[in-house]
C-alpha positions in Angstrom: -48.8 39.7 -20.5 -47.4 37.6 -17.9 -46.0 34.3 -19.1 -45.4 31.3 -16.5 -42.2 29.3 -17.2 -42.3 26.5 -19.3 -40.7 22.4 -18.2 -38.9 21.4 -21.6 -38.2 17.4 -21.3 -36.3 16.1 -24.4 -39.0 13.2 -25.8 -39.8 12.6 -29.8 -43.6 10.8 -28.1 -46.0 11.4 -24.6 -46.5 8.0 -22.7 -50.4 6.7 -22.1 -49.7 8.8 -18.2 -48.0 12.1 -19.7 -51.5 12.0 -22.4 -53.4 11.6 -19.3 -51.9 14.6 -17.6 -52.0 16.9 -20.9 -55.7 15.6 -21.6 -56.3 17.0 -18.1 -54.6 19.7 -17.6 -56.5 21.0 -21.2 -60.2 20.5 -19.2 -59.4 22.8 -16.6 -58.9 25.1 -19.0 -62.0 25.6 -20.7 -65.7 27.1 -19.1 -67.9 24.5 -17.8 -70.1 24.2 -21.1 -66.9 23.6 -23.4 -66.0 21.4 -21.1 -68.7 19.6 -20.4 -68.7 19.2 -24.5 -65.1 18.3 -24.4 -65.8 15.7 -22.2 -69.1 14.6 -24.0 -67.3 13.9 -27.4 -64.2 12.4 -25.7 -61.9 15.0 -27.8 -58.1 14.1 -27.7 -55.0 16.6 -28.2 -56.1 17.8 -31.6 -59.1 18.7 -30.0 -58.1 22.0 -28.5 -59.4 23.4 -31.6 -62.6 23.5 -29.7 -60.9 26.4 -27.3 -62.2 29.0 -30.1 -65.3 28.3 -29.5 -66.1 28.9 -25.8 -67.8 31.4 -24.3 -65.9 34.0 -23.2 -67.2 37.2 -23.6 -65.2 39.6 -21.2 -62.1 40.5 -22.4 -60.1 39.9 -18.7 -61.4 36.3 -19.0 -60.8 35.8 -22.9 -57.2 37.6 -22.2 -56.8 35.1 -18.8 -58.0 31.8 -21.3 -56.2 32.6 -24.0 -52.8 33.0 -21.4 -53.5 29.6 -20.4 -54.1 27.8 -24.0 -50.8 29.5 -25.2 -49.1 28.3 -21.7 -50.1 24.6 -22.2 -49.9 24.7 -26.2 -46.0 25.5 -25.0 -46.1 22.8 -22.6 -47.1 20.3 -25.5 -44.6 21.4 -28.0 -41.9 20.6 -25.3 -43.3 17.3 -24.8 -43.0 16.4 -28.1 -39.7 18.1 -29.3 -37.4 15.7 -30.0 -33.8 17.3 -29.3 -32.1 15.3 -32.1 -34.9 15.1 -35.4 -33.6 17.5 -38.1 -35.7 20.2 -39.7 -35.0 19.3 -43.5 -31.9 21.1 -45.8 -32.1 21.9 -49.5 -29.7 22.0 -52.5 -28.4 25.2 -53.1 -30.6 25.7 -56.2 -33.6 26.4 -53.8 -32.2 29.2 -51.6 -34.8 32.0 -51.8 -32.9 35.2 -53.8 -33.3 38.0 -52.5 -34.1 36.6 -48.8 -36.3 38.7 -47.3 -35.9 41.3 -44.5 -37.9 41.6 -41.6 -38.0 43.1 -38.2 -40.2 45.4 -36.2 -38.4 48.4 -37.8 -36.9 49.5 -41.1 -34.2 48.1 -42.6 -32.4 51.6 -42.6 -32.6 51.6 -38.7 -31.1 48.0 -37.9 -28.0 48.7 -35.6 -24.8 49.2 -37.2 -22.0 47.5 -35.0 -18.4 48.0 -35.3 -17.0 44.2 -35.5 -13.3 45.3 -34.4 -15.2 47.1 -31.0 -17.6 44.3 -30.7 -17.7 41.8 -27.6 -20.2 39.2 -27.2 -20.7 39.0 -23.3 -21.9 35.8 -21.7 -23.3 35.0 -18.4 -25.4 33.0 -15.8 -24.6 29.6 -15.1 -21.4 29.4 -16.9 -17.4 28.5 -16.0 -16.1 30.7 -18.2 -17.5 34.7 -18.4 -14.9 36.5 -20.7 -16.0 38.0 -24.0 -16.0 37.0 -27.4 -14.6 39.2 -30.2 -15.7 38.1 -33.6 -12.1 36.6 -34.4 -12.4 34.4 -31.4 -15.9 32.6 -32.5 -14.4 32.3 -36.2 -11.7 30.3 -34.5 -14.3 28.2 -33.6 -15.3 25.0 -35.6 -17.8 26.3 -38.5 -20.6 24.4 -40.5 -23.1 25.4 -42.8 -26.8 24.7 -43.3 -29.4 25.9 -46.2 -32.9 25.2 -44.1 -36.6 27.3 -44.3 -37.1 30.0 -42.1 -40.7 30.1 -41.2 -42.2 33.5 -40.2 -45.1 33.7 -38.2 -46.7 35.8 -40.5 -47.2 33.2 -43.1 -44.1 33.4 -45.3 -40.9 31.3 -45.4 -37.4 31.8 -46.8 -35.1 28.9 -47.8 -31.6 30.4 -46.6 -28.0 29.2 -46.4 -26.6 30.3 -42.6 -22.9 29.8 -41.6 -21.4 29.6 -38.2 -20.7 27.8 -34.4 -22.7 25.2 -33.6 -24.4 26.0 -30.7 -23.9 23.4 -28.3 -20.0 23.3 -29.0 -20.0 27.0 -27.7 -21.9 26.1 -24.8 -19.5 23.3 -24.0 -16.5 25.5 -24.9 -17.8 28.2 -22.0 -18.4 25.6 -20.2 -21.9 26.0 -19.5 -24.4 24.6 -17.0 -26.2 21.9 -19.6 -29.1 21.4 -17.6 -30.0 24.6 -16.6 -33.4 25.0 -18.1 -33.2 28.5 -20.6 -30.7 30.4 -22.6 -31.8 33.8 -22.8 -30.8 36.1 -25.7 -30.3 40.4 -25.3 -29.5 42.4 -28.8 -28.4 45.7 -29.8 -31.9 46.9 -31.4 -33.2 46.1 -27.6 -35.0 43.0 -28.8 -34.3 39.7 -26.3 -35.5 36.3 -26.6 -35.2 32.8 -24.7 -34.8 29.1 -25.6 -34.8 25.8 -23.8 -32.1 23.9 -23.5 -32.6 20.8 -25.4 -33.5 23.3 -28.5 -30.2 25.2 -27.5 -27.7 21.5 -28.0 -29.9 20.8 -31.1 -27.5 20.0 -34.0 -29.2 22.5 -36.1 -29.0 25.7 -34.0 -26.1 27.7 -34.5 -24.8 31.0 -33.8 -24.4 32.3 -37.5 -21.2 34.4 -38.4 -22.1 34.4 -42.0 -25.1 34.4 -44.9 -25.0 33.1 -48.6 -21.0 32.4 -48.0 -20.5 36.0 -46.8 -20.0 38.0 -44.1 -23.8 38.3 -42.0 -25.5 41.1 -43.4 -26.4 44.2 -41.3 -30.1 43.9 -42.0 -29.6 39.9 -41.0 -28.1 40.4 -37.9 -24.4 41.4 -38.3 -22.2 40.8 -36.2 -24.5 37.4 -35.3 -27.6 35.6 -35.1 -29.3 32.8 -33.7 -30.0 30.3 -36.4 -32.8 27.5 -35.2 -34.8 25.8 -38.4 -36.6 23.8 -35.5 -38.2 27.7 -34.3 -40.4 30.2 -35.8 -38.6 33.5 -37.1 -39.5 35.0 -34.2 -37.2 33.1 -31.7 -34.6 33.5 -34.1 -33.0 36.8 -32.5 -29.9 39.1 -34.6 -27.4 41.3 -33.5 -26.6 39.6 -30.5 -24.6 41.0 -27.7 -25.3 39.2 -24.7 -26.0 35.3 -23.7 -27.1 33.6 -20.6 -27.6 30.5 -19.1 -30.1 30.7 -16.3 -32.7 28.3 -14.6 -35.1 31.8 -14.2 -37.3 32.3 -16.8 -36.2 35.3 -19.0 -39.4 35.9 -21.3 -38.9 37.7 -24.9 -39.9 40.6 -26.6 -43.2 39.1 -28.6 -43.7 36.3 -26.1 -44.3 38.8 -22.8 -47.2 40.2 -25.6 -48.7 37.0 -26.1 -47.0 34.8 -28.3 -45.9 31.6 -27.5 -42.7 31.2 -25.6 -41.6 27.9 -26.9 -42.6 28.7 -30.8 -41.6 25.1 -32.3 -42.4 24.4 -36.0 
């Protein structure tokens, strides 16, 4: 599925004219009955609920409305993100033992990557393109965090993730901080994109470590993308490349449908 690019602006609320807009934008969507009834009933944002109901009955246009709905439900979680609110941490005590493995393949098959051979390449709209071996990132300032991942599936994890704090890499390779995406390729061929303002968010970090220990294999070794502010799926492992681009670089589940911007 084709996914339009998505305009992030870092804002924790929507003024009276950006309601307006969204309000607007959310008629156009729906068949002229649902709409007319959308209209009729005066339904605000939390409204949209009303989508599932229209009458769609080909599957080209219930594909093509469905596109939309998940293009503007992205548009609205930028709207509201706000760059600097913090997804909640937990004592130790609560970390979920054993933490769960998933990906869309066995844990026998996830890559095995030699760290001494391993360079993390970076590109786009950056100053400085040389790669990273593992040594040089765990030169790097380190913090931890013990937040909830959140799978789309309907199970969450409560795990403790060490490693660079995003934005400090960013700054350190002197990248173009108002370029518009981050885009992530991997070693089991899964890729993934952010927005910026989730990419300088405090909490997202690129994690060398899991539990106090070197990052698992079936986690992501040699590293991961940490983000408690995303659903599992944005959180990509076994990173090899990054870039920093203003073109819109899609993802592995979000060119089949999901939604690119998938905030909690």
């Amino acid at each position: 599925m084709q996914r339009t690019p998505v305009s992030t602006r870092p804002a924790s609320r929507l003024s009276a004219r950006d309601r307006h807009e969204l309000l607007k934008e959310a008629r156009a969507l729906l068949p002229s009955p649902s709409r007319r009834l959308f209209l009729r009933h005066g339904v605000t944002l939390g409204g949209l609920a009303m989508v599932t109901g229209c009458g769609v009955t080909d599957s080209q246009g219930a594909e093509r409305l469905l596109a939309s709905v998940s293009r503007f439900n992205d548009r609205v979680q930028a709207w509201l993100f706000d760059p600097m609110q913090l997804a909640q941490s937990y004592p130790a005590s609560m970390i979920t033992r054993p933490f769960p493995f998933n990906a869309f393949y066995s844990m026998d098959e996830a890559p095995a990557i030699d760290g001494g051979t391993y360079r993390l390449q970076v590109g786009g709209k950056v100053r400085d393109r040389s790669p990273w071996t593992l040594a040089r990132l765990a030169a790097l300032p380190q913090e931890e965090q013990i937040t909830r991942h959140i799978c789309v599936e309907g199970w969450s994890a409560i795990g403790r993730w060490g490693g660079v704090r995003f934005a400090h890499f960013l700054q350190t390779i002197g990248a173009d901080l108002t370029a518009k995406y981050v885009g992530f390729k991997c070693a089991d061929d899964y890729y993934t994109s952010i927005d910026m303002p989730t990419a300088l968010h405090p909490q997202t970090v690129l994690a060398l470590s899991y539990d106090g220990q070197t990052l698992p294999r079936e986690f992501g070794y040699p590293m991961k993308l940490r983000m408690p502010t995303k659903l599992g799926y944005k959180n990509p492992k076994h990173i090899v490349e990054i870039a920093v681009t203003n073109e819109y670089p899609g993802g592995y589940w979000e060119d089949q449908g999901y939604n690119w911007f998938g905030g909690l």
